[in-house]
N, CA and C of each residue as an Amber inpcrd file, in Angstrom:
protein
   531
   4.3580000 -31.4060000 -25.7140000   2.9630000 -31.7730000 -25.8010000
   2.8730000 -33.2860000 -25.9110000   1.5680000 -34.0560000 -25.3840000
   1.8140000 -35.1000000 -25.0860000   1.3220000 -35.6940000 -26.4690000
   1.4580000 -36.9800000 -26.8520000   1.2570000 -37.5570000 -28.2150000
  -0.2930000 -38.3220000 -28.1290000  -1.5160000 -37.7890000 -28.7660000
  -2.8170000 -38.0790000 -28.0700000  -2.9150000 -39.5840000 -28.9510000
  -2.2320000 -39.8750000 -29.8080000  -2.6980000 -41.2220000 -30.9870000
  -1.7770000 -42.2760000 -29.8390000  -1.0770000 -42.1080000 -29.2120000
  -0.3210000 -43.3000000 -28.2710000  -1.2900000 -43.1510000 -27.3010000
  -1.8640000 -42.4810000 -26.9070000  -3.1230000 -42.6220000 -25.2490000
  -2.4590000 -41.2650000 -24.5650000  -1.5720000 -41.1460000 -24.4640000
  -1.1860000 -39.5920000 -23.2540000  -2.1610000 -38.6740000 -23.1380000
  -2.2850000 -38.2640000 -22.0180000  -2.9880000 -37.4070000 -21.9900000
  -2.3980000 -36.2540000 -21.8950000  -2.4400000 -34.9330000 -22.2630000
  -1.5360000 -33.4240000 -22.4780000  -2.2570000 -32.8940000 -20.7620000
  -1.1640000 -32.6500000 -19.9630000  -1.4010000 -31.6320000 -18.9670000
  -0.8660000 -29.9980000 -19.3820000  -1.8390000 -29.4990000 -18.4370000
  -1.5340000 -28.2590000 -18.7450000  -0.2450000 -27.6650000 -17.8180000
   0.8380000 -27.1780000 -18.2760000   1.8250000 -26.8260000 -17.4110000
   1.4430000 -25.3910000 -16.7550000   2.2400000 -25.5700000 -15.4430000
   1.9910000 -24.6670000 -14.2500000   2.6770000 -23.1980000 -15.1330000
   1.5450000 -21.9430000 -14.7840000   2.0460000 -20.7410000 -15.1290000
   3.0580000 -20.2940000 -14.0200000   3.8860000 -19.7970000 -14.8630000
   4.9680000 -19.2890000 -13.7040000   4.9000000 -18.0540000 -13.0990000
   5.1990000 -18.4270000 -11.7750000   4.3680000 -16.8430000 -10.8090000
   5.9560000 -16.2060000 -10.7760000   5.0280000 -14.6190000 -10.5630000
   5.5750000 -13.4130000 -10.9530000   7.1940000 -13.3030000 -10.5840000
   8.1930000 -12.9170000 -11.3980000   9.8620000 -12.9040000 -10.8830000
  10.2090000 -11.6310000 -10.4290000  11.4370000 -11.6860000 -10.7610000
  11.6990000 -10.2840000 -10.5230000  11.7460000  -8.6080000 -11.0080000
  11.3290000  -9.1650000 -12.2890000  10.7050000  -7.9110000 -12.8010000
   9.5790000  -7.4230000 -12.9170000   8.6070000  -8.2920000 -12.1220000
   7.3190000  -7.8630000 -11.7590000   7.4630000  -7.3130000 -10.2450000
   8.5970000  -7.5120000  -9.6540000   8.6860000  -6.7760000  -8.2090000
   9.3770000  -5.4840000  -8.2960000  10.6420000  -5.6360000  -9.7420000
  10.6300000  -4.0710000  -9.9160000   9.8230000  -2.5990000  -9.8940000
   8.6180000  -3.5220000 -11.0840000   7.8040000  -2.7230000 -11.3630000
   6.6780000  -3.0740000 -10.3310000   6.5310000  -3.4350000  -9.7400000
   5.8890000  -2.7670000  -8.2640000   6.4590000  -1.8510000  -7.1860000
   8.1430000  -1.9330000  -7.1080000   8.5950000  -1.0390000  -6.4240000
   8.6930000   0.6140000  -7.3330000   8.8320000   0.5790000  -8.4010000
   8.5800000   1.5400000  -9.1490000   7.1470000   1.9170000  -9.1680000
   5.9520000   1.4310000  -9.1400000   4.8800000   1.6730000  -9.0670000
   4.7620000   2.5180000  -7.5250000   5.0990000   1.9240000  -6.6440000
   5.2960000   2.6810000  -5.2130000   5.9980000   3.4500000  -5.0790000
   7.3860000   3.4850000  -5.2550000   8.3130000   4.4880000  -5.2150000
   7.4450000   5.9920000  -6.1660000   7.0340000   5.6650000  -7.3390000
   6.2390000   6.9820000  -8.3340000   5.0260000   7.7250000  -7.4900000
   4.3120000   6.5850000  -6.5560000   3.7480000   7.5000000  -6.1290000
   4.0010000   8.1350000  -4.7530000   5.3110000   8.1230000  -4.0440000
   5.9150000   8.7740000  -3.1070000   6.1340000   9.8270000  -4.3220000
   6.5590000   9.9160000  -5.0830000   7.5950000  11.1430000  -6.0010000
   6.4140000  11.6890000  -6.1850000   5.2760000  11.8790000  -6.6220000
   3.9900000  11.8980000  -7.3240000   3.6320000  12.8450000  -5.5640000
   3.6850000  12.2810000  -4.4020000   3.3440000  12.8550000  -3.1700000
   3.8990000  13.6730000  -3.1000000   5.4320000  14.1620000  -3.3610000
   6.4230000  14.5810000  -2.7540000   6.2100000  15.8990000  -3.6030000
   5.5860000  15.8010000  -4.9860000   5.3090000  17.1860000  -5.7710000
   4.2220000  17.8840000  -4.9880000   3.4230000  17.0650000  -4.7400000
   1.9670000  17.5970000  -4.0180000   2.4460000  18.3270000  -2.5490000
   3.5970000  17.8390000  -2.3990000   4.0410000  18.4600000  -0.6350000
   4.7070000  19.5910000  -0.8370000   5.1950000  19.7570000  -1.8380000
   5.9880000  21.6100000  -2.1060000   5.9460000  22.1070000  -0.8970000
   6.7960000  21.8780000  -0.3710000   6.4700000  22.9910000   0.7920000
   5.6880000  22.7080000   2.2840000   5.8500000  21.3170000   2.3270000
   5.3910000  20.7930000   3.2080000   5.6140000  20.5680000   4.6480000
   7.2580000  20.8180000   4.5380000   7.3910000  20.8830000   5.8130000
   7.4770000  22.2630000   6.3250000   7.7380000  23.3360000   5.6660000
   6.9940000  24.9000000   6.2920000   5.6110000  24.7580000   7.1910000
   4.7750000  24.0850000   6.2560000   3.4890000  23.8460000   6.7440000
   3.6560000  23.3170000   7.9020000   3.9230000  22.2480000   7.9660000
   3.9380000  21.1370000   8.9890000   4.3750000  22.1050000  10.2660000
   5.6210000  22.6400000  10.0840000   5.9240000  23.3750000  11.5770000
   4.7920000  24.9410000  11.6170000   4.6550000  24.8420000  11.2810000
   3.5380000  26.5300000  11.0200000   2.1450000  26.1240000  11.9480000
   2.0690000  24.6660000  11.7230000   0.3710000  24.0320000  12.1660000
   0.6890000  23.8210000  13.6390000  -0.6780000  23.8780000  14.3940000
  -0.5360000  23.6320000  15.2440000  -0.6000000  22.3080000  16.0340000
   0.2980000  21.4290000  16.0580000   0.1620000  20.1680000  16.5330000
   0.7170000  19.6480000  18.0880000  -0.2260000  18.5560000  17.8260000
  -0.1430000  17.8590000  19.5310000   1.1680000  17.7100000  19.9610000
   1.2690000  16.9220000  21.2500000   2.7710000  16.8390000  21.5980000
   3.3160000  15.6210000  21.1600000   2.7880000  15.0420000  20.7790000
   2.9310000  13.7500000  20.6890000   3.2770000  13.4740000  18.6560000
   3.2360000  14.8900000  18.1020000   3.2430000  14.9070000  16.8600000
   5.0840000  14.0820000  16.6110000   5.4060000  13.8080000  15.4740000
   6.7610000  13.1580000  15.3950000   7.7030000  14.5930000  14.5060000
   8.7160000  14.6310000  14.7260000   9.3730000  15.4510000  13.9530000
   9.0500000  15.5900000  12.1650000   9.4670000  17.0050000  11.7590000
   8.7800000  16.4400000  10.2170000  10.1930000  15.8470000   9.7030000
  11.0730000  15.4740000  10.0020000  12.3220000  14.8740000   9.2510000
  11.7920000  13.3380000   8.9410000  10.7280000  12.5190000  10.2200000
  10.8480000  11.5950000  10.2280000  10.2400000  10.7100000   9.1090000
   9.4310000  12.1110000   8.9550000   8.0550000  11.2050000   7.8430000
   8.5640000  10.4980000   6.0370000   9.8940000  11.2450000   6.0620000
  10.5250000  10.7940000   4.7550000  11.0810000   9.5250000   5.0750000
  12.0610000   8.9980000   5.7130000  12.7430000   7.8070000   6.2550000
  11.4660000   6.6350000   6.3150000  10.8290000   6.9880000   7.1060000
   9.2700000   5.8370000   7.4850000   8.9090000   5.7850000   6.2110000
   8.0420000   6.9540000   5.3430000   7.7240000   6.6990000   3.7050000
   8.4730000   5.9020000   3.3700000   9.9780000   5.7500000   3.0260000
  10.8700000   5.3680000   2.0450000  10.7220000   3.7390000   2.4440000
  10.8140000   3.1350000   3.5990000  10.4970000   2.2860000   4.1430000
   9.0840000   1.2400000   4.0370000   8.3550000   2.0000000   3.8960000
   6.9500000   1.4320000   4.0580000   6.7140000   1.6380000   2.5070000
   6.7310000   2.0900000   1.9170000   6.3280000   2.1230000   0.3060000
   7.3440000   0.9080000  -0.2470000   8.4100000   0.2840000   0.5240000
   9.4190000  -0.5330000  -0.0510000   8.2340000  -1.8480000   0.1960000
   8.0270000  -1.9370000   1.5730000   7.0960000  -3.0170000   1.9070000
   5.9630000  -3.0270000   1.3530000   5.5580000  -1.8670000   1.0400000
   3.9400000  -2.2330000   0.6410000   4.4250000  -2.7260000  -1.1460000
   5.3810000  -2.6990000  -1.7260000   5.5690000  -3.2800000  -2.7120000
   6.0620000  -4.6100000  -2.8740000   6.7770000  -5.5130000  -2.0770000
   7.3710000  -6.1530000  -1.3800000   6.0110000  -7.2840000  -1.1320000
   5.2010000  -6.5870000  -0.6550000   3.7450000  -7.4690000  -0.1290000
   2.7420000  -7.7030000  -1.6040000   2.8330000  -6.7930000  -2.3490000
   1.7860000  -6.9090000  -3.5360000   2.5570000  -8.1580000  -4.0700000
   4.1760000  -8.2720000  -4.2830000   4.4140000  -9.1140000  -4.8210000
   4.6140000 -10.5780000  -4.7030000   4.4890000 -10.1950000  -2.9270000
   4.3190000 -11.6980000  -2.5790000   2.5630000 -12.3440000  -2.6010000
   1.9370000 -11.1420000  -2.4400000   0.3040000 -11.9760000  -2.9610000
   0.3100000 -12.6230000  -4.0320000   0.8860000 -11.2570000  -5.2710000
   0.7820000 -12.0770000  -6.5880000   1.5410000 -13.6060000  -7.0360000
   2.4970000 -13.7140000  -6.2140000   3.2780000 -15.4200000  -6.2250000
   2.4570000 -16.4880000  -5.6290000   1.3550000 -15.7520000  -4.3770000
   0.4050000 -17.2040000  -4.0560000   1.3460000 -18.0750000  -2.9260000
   0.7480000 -19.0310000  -3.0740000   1.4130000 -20.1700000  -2.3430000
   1.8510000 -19.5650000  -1.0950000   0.9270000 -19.3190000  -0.2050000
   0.4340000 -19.1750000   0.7170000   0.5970000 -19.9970000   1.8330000
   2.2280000 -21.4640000   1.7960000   2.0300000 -22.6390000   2.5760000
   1.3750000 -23.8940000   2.1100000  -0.1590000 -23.8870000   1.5110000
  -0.6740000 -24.3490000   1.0590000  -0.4310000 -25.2330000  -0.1780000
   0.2950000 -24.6170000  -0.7020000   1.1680000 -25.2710000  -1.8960000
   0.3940000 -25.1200000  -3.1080000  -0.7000000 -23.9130000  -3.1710000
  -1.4700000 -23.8660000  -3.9430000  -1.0740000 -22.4950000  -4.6880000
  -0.7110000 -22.2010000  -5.5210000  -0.4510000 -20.5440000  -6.4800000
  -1.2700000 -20.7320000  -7.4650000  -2.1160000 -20.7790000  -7.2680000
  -3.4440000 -20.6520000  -8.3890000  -3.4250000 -19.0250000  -8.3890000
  -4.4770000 -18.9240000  -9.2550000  -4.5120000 -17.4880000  -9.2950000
  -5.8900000 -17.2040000  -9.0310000  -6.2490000 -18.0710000  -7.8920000
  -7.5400000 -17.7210000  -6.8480000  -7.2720000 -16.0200000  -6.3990000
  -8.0070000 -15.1980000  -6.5990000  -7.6670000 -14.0640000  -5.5470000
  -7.2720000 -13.5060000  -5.6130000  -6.0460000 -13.4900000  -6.4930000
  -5.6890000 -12.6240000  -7.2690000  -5.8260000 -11.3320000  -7.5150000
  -6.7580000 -11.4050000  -8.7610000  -7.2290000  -9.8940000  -9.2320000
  -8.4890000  -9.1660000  -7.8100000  -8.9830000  -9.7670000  -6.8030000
  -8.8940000  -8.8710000  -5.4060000  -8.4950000  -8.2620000  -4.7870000
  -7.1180000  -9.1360000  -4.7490000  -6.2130000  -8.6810000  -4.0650000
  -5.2700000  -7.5300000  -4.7530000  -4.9080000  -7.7400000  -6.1550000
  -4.8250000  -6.3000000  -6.3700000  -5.7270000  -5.2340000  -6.2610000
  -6.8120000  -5.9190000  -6.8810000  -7.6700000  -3.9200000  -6.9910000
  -7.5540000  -3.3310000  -5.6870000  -7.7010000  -4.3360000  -4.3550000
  -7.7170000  -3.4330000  -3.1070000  -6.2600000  -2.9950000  -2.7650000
  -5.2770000  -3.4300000  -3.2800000  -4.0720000  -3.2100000  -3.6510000
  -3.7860000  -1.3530000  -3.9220000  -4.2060000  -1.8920000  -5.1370000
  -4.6650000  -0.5920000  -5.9100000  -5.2440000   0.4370000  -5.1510000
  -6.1890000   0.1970000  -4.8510000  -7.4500000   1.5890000  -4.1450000
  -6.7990000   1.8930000  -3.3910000  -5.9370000   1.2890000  -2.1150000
  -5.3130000   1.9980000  -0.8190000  -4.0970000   2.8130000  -1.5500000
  -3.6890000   2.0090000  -2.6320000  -2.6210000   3.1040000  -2.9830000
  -3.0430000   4.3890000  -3.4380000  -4.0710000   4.2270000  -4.2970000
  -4.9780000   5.8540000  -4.6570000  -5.2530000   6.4700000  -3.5330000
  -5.8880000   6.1430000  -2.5810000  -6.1910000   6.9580000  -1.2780000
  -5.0380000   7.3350000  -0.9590000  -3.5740000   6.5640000  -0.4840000
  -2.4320000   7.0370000  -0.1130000  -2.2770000   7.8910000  -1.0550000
  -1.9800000   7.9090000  -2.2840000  -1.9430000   9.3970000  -2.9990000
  -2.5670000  10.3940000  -2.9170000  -3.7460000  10.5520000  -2.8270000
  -4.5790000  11.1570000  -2.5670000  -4.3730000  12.5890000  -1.5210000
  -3.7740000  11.5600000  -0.3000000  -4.0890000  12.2970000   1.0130000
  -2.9920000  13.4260000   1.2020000  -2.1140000  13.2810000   0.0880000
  -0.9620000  14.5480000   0.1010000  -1.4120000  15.9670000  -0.4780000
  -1.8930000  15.4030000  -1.5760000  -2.5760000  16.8770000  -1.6960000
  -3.8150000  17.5960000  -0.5620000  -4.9690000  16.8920000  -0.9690000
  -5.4100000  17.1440000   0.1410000  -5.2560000  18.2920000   1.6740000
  -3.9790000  17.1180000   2.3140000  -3.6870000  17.7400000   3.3400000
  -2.8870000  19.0220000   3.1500000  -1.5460000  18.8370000   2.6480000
  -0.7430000  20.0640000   2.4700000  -0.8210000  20.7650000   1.0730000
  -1.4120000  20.7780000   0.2750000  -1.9350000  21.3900000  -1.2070000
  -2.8700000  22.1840000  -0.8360000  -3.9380000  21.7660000  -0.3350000
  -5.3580000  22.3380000   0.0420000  -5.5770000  22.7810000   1.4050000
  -4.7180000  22.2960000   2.0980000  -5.0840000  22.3520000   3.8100000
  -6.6070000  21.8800000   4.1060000  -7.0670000  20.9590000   3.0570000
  -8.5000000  20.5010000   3.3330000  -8.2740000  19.2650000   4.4670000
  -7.9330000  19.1800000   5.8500000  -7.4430000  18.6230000   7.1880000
  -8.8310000  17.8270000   7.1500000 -10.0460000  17.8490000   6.8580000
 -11.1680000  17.5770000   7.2810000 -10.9350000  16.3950000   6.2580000
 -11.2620000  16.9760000   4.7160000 -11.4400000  15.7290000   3.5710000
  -9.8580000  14.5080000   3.8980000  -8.9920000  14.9710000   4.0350000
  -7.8600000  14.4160000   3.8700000  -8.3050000  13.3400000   4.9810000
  -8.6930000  13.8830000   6.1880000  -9.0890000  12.4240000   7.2910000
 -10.4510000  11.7690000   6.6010000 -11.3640000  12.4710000   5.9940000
 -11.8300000  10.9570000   5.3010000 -11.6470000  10.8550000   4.6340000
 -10.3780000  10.8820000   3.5880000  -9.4950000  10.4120000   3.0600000
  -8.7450000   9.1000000   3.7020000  -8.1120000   9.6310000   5.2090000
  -6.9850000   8.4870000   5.6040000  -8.5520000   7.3310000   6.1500000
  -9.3650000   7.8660000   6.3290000 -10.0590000   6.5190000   7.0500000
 -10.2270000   5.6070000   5.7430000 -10.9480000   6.2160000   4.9950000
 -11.5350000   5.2570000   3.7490000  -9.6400000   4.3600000   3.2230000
  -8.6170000   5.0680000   3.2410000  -7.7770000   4.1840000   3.3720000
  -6.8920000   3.1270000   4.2710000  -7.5530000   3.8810000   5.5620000
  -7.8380000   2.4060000   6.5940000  -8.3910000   1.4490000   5.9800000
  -9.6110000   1.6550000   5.7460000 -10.7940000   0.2700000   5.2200000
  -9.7620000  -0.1620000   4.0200000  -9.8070000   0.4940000   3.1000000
  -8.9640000  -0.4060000   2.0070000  -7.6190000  -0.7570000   1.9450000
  -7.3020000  -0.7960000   2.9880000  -5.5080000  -1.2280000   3.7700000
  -6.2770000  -2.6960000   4.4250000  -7.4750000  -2.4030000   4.9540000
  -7.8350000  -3.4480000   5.9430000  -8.0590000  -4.9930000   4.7690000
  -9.0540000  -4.2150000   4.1880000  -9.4740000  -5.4350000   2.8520000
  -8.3360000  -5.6930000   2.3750000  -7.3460000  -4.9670000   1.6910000
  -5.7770000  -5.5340000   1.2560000  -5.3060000  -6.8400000   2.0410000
  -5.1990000  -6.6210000   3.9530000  -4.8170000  -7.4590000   4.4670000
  -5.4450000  -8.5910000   4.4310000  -6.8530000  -8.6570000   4.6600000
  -7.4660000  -9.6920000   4.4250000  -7.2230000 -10.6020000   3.1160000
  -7.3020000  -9.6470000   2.0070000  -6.9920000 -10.3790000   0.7410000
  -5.5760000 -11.1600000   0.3540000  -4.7720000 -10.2390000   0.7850000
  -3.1110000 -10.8010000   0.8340000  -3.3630000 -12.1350000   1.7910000
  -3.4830000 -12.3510000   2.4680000  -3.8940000 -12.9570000   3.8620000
  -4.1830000 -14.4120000   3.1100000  -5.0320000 -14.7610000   2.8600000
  -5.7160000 -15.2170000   1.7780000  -4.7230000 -15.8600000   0.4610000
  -4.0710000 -15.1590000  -0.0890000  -2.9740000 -15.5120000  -1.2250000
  -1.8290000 -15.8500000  -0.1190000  -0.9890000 -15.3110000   0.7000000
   0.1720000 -15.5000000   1.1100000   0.5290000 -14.7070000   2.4150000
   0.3370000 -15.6470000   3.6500000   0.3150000 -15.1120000   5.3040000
   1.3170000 -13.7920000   4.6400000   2.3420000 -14.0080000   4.9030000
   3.8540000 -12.9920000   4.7060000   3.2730000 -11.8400000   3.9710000
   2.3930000 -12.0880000   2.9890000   2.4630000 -10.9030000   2.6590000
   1.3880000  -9.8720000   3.1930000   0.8830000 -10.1900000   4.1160000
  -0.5500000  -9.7510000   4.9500000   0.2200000  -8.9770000   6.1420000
   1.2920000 -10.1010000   6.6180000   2.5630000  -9.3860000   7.9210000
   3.2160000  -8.2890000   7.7620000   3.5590000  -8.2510000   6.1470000
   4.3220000  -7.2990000   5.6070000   3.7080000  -5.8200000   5.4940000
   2.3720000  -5.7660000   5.6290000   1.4680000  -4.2320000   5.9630000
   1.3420000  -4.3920000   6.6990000   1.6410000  -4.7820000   7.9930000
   0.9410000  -4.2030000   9.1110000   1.6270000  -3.2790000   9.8160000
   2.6490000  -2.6710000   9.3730000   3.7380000  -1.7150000  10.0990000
   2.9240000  -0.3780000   9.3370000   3.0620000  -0.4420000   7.6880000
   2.1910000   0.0710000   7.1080000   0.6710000   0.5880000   8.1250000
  -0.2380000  -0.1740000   8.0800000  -1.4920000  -0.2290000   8.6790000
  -1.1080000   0.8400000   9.7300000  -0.1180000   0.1960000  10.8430000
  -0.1740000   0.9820000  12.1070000   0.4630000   2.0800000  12.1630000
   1.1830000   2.5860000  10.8640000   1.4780000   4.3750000  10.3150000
   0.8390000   4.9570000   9.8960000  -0.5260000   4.5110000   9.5440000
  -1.0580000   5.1960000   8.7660000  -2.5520000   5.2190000   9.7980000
  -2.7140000   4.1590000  10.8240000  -3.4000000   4.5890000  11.8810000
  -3.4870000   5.5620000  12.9440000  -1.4500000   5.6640000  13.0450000
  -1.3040000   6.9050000  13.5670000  -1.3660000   8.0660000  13.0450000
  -0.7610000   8.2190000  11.8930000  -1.2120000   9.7330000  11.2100000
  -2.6990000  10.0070000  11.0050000  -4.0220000   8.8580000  11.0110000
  -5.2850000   9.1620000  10.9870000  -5.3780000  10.0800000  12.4710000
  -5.0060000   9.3080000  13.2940000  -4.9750000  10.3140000  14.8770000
  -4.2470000  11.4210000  14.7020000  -3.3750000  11.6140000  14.0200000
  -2.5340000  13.0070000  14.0980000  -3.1850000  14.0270000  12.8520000
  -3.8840000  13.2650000  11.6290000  -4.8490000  14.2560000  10.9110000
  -5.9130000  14.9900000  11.7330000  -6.2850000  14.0470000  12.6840000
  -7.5650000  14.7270000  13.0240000  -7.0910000  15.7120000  14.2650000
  -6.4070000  15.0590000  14.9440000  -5.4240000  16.4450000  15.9280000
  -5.3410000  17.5790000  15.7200000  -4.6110000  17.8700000  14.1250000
  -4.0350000  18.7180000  13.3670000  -5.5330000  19.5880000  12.9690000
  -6.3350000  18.9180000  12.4410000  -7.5870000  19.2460000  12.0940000
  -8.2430000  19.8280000  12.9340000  -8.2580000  19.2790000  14.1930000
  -9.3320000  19.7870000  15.2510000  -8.5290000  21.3580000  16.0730000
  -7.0370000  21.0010000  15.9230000  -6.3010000  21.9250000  16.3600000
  -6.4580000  23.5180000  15.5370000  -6.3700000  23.3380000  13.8900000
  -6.4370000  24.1280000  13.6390000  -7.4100000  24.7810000  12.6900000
  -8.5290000  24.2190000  12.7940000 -10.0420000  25.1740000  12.4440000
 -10.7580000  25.6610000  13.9700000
């Protein structure tokens, strides 16, 4: 602290952005709610081959490998918003708490849509389910975007899996009511 009776003036020192145990516990936060999905799927891939889907549907082996993958990134990205410094050279904590809550919400919708679909076979709610988590995947990007390019890049593989399974909900949906 600076000595105010000599003239100094006291700056405030820079808070230190998030390490590595705040990226743990974001990959644990993601990883729980794959495990958290994976209860809701009991039995999910019976289903999956039982339904009647397009041709263009993907094997059900694949959808675990892609999950395991994309839940790594979408944790991966929360934590590079929360570090900031964006290029700019600025890690304020502008944006921040935005950028999580929409953080947040797409991950609730991604939870969400497991039960839903294979719990309930509710094919209808579950797609406006995946749309409303389009929109809040979309605002995420924007917001990350905003805190730190990279971490905006880092969903968009995300985004465009979860655009395709919106087309393959409603397939599935239209196929089988």
């Amino acid at each position: 602290m600076a000595d105010l009776r000599r003239g100094e003036t006291s700056r405030p020192t820079r808070r230190s952005r998030p390490g590595w145990p705040t990226l743990l516990l974001l990959l644990a936060v993601c990883y729980a709610v794959a495990a958290l999905g994976s209860v809701a799927a009991a039995g999910a891939g019976e289903t999956y081959r039982a339904l009647d889907r397009p041709s263009w549907a993907p094997p059900g082996w694949l959808f675990g490998p892609v999950w395991t993958v994309l839940y790594g990134t979408i944790a991966v990205a929360a934590w590079l918003a929360l570090r900031g410094d964006g290029g700019s050279g600025d890690s304020s904590r502008t944006g921040r708490v935005p950028a999580m809550v929409w953080w947040s919400v797409q991950l609730a919708l991604n939870l969400a849509w497991t039960p839903l679909f294979f719990a309930a076979d509710a094919y209808g709610w579950a797609f406006a389910d995946i749309c409303l988590l389009l929109l809040a995947l979309a605002a995420t990007i924007v917001a990350f975007a905003r805190r730190r390019r990279a971490a905006a890049l880092l969903l968009l593989p995300y985004a465009a899996w979860v655009t395709y399974a919106a087309a393959l909900n409603l397939s599935i949906w239209l196929l089988n009511t």
